[in-house]
C-alpha positions in Angstrom: 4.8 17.4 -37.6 5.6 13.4 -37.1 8.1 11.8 -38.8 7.4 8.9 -41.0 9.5 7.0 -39.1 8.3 7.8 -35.6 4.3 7.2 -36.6 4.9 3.9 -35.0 6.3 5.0 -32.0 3.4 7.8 -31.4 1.0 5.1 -32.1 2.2 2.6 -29.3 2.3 6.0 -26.9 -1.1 6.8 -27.7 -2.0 2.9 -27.3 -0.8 2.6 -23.9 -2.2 6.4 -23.1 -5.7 4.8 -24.1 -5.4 1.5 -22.1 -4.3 3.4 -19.1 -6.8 5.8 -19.3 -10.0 2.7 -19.7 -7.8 1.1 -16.5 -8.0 4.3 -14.4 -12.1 4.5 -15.8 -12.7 1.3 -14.4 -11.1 2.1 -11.0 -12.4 5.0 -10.4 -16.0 4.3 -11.3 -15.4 0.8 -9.1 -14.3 3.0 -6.1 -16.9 5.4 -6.3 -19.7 2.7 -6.7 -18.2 0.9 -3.5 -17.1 3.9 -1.5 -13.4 3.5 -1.3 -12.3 6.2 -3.2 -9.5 7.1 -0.1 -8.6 3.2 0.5 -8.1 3.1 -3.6 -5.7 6.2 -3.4 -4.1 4.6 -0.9 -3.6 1.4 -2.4 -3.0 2.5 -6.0 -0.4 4.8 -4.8 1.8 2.2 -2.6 1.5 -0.5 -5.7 2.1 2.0 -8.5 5.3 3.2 -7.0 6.3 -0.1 -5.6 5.9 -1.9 -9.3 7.2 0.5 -11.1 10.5 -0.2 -9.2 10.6 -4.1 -8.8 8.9 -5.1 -12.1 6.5 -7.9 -12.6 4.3 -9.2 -14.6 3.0 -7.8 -18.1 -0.2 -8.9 -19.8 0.3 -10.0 -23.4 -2.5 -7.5 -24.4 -3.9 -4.1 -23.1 -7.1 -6.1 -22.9 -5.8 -8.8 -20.5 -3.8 -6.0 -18.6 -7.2 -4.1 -18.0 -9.0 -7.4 -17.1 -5.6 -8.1 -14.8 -5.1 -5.0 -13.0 -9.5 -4.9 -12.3 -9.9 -8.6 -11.2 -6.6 -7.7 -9.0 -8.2 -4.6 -7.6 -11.6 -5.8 -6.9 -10.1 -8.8 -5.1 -8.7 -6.4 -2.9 -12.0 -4.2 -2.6 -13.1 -8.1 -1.6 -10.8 -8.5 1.0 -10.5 -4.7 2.8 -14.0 -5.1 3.2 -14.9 -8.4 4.5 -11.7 -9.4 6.0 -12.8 -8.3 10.4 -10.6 -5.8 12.1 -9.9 -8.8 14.6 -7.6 -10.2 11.9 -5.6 -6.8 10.3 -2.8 -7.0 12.6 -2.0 -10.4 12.1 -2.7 -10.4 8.8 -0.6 -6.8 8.2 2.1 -7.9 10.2 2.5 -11.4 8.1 2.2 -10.0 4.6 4.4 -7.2 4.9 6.9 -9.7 6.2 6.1 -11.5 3.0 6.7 -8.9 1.1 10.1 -8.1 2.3 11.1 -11.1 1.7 10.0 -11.2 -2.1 11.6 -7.9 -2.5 15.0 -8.8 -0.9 14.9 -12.1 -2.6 14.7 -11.6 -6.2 13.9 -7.8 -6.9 14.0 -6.1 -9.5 12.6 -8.5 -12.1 12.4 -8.0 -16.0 10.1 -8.4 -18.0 10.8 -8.9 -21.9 8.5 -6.1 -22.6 10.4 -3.6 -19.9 14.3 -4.3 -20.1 17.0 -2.7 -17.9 20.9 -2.5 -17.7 22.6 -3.8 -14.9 23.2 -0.3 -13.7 19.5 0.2 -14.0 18.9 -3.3 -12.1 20.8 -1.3 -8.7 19.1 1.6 -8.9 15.7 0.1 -9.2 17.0 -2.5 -6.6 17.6 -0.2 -4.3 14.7 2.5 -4.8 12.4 -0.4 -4.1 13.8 -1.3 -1.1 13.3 1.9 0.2 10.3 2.3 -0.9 8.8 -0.9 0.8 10.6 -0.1 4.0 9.0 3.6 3.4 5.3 1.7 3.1 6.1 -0.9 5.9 6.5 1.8 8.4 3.7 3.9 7.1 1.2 0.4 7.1 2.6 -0.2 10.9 2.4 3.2 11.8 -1.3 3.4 10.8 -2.2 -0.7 12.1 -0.9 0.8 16.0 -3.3 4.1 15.6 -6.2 3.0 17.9 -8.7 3.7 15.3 -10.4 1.1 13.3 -10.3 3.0 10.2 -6.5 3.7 10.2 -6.2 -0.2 10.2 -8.5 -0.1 7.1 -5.7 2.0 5.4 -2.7 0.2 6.9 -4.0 -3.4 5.2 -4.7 -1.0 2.1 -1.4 -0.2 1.9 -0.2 -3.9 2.4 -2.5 -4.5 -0.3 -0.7 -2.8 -2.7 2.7 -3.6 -1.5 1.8 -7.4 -1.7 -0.1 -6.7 -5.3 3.3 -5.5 -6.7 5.2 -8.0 -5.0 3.3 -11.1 -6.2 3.5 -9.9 -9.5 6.8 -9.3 -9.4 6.9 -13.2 -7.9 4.6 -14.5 -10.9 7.1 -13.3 -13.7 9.5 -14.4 -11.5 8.7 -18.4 -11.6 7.5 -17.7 -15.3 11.0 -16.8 -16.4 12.4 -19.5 -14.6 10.0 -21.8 -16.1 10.7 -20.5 -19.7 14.5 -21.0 -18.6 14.3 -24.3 -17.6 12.0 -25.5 -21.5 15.6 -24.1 -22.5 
C-alpha cells in the first residue's frame, strides 16, 4: 500500500508516534505515582497549546526530547508541590508577566527542525498571543478563587505557560549564538 518513495516518510511518522507515546507513558505513570493527574492535565494542556504556537526548543534526539520534556515536567511536579501557598500570588503574578514579555518580545521562534513562512510566522504570532492572554486570565481567575487548591491550578497553569515560553527563549539565544559564530 506504501510507496517506495514514501517508506521514509511513514517511518519518521511512526518514529515520532513512538517517542510521543514513551513521553506521554512516562507522564502519566509520574502523575499517577504523585497524585497530580488534574494539575498534569492542567499544565500539559496550557504548554502543549502555548508551544505549539511560539516554537522553541527541539532535542537533537527522541531520547534527549523524552529525558527533556520529563526532567522539565518533574521540576514542575518539584515546584507545585513544595513551593507554600503564601508565595503563589506573587510568584503567579511575576511569571506570567514574564511570560508576556517573552511572548511579545520574540515570538514565534523557529526551529531548523520545524520551519515556517512568514505568513505562517503571523498567524502563529498572533494565535499565541491569544492564547497566553487566554491562560493569563484563566491562571488569575483561579489565583483570586479563595480556595487553596484553585491557586494549585493557577501556578499549574503558569507552569506551563512559562515551560513553553523558556523554551521558546532557549532556542531563542541559541540561534542568536549560532548567528553570531557566523
Amino acid at each position: 500500500v506504501i510507496k517506495k518513495e514514501d517508506i521514509k516518510i511513514y517511518a519518521y511518522g511512526y518514529e515520532i508516534l513512538f517517542s510521543e507515546a514513551i513521553n506521554w507513558i512516562i507522564t502519566i505513570i509520574i502523575s499517577i505515582a504523585t497524585k497530580s493527574v488534574l494539575k498534569t492535565i492542567v499544565y500539559m494542556i496550557s504548554f502543549m497549546q502555548l508551544r505549539e504556537s511560539i516554537g522553541g526548543f527541539h532535542a537533537k534526539t527522541h531520547l534527549g526530547c523524552i529525558i527533556i520534556s520529563t526532567v522539565v515536567y518533574v521540576l514542575c511536579l518539584f515546584l507545585w508541590s513544595y513551593t507554600p501557598y503564601e508565595w503563589h500570588r506573587v510568584i503567579i503574578v511575576s511569571g506570567l508577566i514574564l511570560h508576556l514579555i517573552l511572548v511579545l518580545a520574540i515570538a514565534p521562534v523557529e526551529h531548523p527542525n520545524k520551519p515556517f513562512s512568514e505568513k505562517e510566522a503571523v498567524r502563529f504570532r498572533k494565535k499565541g498571543c491569544i492564547l497566553s492572554l487566554i491562560y493569563i486570565d484563566i491562571s488569575l481567575l483561579l489565583m483570586m478563587l479563595p480556595w487553596n487548591i484553585c491557586s494549585v491550578y493557577s501556578y499549574a497553569v503558569l507552569l506551563g505557560l512559562l515551560s513553553a515560553s523558556v523554551s521558546m527563549e532557549i532556542e531563542y539565544l541559541r540561534q542568536k549564538k549560532k548567528q553570531n559564530k557566523y
